[in-house]
C-alpha positions as YAML, in Angstrom:
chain: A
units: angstrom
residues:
- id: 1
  name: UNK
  ca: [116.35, 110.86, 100.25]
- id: 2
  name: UNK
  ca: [115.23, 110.79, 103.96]
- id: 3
  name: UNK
  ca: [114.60, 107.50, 105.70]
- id: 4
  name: UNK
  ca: [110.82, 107.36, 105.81]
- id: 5
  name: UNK
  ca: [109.72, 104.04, 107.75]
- id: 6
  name: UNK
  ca: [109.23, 105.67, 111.15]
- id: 7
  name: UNK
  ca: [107.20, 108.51, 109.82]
- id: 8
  name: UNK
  ca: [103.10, 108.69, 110.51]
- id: 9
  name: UNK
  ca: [101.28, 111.12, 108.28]
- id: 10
  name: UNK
  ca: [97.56, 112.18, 108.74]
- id: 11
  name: UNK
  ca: [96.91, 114.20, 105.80]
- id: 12
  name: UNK
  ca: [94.09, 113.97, 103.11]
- id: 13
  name: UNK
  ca: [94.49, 113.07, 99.94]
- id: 14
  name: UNK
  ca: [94.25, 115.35, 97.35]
- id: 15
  name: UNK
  ca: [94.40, 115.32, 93.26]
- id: 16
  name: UNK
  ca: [96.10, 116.67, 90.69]
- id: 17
  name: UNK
  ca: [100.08, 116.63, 92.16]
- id: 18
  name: UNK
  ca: [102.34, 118.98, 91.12]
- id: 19
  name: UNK
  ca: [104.52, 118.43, 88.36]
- id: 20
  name: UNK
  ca: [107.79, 118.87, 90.39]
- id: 21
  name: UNK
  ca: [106.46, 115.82, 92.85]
- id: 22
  name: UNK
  ca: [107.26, 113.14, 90.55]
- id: 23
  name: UNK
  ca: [109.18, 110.40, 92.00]
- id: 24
  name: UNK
  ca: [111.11, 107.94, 89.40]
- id: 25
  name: UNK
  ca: [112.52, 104.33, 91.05]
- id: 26
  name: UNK
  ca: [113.79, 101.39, 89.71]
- id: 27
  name: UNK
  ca: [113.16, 98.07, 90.78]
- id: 28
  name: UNK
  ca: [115.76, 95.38, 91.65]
- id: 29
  name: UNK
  ca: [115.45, 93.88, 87.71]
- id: 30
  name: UNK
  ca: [116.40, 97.51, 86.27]
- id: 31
  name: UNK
  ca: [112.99, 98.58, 85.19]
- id: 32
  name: UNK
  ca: [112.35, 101.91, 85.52]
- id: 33
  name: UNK
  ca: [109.12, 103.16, 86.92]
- id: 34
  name: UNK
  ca: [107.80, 106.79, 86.88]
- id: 35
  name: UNK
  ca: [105.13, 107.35, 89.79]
- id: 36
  name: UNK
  ca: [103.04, 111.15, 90.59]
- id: 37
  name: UNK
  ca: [103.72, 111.65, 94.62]
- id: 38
  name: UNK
  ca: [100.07, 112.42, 95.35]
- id: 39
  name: UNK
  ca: [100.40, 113.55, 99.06]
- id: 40
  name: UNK
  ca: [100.97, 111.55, 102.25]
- id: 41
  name: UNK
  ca: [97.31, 110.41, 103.22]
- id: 42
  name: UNK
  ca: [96.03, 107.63, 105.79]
- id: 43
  name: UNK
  ca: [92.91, 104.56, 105.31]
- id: 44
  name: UNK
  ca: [91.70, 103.37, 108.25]
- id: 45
  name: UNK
  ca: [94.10, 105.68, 109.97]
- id: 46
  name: UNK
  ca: [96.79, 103.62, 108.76]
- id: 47
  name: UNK
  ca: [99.32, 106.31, 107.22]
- id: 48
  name: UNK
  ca: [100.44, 105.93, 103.58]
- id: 49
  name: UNK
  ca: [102.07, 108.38, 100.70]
- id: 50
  name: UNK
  ca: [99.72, 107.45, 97.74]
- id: 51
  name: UNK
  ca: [101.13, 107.40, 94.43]
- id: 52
  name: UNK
  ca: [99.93, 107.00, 90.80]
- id: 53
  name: UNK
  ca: [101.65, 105.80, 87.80]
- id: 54
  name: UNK
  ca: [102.43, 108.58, 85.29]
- id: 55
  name: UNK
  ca: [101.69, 106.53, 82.63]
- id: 56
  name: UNK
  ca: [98.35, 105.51, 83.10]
- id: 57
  name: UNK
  ca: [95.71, 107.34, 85.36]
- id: 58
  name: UNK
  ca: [93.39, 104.56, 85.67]
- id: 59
  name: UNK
  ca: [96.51, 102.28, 87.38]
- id: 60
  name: UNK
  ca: [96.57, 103.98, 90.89]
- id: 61
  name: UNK
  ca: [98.06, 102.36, 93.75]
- id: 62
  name: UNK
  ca: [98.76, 102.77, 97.76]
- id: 63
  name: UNK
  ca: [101.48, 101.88, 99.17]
- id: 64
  name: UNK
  ca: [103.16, 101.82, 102.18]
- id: 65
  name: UNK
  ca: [106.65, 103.31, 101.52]
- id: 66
  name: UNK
  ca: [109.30, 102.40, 104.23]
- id: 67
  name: UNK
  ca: [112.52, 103.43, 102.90]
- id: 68
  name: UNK
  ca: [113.47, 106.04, 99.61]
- id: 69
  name: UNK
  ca: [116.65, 106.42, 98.88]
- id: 70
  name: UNK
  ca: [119.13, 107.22, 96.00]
- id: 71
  name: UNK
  ca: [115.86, 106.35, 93.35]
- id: 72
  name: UNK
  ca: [115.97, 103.02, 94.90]
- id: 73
  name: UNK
  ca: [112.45, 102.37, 96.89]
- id: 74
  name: UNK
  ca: [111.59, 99.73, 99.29]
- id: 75
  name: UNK
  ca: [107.62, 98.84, 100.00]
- id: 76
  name: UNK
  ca: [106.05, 97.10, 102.49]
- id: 77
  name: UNK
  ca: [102.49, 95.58, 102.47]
- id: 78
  name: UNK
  ca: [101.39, 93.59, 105.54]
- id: 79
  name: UNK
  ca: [98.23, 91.95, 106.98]
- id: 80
  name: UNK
  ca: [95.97, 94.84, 108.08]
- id: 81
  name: UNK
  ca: [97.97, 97.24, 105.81]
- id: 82
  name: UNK
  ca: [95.86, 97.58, 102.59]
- id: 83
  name: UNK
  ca: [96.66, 98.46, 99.34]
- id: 84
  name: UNK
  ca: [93.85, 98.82, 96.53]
- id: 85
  name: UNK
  ca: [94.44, 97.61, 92.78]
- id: 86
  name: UNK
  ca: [91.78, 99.28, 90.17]
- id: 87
  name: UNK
  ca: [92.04, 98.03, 86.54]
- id: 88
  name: UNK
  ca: [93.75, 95.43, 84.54]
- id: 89
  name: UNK
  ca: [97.14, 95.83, 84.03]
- id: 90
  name: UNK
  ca: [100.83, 94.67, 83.62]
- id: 91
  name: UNK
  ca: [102.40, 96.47, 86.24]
- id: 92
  name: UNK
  ca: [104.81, 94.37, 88.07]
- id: 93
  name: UNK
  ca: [104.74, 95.87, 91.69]
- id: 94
  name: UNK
  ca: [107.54, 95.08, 94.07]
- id: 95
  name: UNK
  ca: [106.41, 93.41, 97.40]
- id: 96
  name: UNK
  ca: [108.09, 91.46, 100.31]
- id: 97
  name: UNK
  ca: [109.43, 91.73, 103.96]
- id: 98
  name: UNK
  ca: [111.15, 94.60, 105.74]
- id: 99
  name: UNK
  ca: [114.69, 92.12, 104.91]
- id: 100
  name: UNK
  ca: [113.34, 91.33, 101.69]
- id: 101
  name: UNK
  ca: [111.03, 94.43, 100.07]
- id: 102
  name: UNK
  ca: [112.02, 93.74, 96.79]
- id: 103
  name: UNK
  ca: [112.34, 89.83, 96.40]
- id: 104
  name: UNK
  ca: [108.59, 89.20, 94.97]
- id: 105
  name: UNK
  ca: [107.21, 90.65, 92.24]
- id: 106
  name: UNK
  ca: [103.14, 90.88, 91.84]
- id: 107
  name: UNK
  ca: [101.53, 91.30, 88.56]
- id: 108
  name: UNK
  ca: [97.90, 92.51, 88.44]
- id: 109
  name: UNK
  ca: [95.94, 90.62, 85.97]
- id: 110
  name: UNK
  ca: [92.16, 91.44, 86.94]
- id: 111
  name: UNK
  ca: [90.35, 93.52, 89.62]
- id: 112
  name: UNK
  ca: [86.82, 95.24, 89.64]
- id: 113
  name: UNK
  ca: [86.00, 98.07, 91.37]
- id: 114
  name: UNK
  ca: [83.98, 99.96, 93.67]
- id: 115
  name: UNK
  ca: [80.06, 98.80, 93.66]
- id: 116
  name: UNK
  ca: [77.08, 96.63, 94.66]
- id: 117
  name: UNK
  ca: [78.40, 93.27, 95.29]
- id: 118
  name: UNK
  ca: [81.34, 91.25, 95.89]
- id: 119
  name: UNK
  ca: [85.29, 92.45, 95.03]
- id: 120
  name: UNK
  ca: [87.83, 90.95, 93.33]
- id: 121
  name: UNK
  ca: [91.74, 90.94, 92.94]
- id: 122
  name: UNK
  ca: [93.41, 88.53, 91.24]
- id: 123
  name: UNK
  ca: [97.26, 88.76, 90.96]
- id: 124
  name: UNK
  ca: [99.40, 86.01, 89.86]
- id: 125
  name: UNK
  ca: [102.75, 85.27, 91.89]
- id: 126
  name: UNK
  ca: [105.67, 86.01, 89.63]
- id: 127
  name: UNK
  ca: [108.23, 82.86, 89.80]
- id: 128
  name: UNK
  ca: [106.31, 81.04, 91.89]
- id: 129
  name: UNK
  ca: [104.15, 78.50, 89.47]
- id: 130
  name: UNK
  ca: [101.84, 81.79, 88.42]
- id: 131
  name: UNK
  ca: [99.79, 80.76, 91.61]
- id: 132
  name: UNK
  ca: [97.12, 83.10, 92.01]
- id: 133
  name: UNK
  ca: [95.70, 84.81, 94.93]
- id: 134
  name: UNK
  ca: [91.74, 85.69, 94.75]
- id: 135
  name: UNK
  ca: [90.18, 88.09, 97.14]
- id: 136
  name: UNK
  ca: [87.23, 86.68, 99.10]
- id: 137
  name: UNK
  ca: [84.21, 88.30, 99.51]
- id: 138
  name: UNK
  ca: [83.86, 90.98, 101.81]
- id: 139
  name: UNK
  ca: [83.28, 90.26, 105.55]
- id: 140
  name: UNK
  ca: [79.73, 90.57, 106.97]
- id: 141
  name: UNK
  ca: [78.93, 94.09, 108.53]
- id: 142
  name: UNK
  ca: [82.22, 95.03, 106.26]
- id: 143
  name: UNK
  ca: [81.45, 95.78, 102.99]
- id: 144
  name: UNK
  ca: [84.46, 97.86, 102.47]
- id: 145
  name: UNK
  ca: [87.15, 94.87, 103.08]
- id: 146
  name: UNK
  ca: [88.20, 91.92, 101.54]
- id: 147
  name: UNK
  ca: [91.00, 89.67, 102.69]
- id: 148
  name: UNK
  ca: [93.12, 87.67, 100.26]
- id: 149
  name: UNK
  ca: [95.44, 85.14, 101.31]
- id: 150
  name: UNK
  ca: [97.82, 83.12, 99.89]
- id: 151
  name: UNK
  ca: [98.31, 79.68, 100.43]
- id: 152
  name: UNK
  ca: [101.11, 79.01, 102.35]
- id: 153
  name: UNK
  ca: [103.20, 77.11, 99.14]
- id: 154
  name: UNK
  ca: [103.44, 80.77, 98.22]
- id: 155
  name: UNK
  ca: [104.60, 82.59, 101.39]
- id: 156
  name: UNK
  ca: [100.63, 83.05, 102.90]
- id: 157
  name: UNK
  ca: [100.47, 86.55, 102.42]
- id: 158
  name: UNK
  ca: [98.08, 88.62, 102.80]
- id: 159
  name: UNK
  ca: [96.65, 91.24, 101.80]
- id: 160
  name: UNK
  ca: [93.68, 93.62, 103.13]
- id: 161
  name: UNK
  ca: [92.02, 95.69, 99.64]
- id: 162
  name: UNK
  ca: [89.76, 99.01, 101.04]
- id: 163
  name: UNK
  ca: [87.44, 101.53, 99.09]
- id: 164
  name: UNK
  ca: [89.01, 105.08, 98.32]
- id: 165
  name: UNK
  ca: [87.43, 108.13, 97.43]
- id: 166
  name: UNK
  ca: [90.03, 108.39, 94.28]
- id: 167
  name: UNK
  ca: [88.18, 105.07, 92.67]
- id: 168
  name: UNK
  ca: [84.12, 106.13, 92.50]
- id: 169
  name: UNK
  ca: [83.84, 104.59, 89.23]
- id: 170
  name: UNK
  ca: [82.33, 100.51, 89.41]
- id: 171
  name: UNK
  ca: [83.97, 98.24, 87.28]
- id: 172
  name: UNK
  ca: [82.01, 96.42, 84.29]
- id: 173
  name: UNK
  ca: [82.32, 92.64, 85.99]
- id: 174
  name: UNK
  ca: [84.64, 90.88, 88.71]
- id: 175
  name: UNK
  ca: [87.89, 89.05, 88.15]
- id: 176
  name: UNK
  ca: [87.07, 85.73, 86.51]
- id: 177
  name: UNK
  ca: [87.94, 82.79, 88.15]
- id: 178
  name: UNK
  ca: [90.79, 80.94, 89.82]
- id: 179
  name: UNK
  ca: [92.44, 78.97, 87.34]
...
């Protein structure tokens, strides 16, 4: 498959995919993952193809895909990039530099939704002491953003979580807490 990490896309989102756009990759520790190719779409004008696990509606995820090739698929996330977690879940989600896309692995163990109030993610570090990285609450003025940021024992990533359109629904309650 083409090279896709210099392409912008400006397209809106749409629901259901077709059948025939359903991507399968597997990740560097021979998992297999099936994921519906919504359509390429942009947040915040930042381009993205948007893709949802075929397994489980409710686990939707946007990422930024830089390269897909021979089922093999490398993602990038990046401060002011954002990618938005809805649900509980066990997905392990592949996550790194350009050099290294596929060297950390993220595991989503809590996250609320859209709503009144503050937002949470929580998402533990796989191999790295199950450190976990909290969102804090949004900015003032910007209700639609959190930041959360690792501490830098654990690389200091971070990541930027936005409201979509796909994920109306408010969650019961918030991640609990840190520990």
């Amino acid at each position: 498959m083409a090279d896709m990490s210099s392409k912008q896309v400006v397209v809106e989102s749409s629901c259901p995919c077709p059948e025939s756009e359903v991507v399968s990759f597997r990740h560097y520790n021979n998992k297999d993952h099936t994921y519906k190719y919504l359509v390429p779409g942009t947040i915040n004008q930042l381009p993205y193809l948007e893709f949802i696990g075929a397994e489980n509606n409710d686990r939707r995820i946007l990422f930024e895909i830089k390269k897909l090739h021979d089922d093999i698929v490398t993602i990038k996330s990046r401060f002011a990039n954002a990618l938005w977690y809805r649900n509980s879940g066990d997905w392990i989600i592949p996550n790194g530099s350009d050099e290294q896309a596929l060297d950390r692995q993220f595991c989503i163990l809590n996250a609320s939704g859209e709503g009144e109030g503050p937002k949470y993610v929580r998402i533990s570090s796989v191999g790295a002491d199950n450190k976990f990285l909290t969102c804090k609450s949004p900015e003032e003025g910007k209700p639609e953003c959190l930041i959360a940021s690792m501490d830098s024992e654990n690389g200091g990533m971070l990541l930027q979580v936005v409201s979509h359109p796909h994920f109306a629904t408010a969650a019961a309650s918030p991640a609990g807490d840190e520990n």
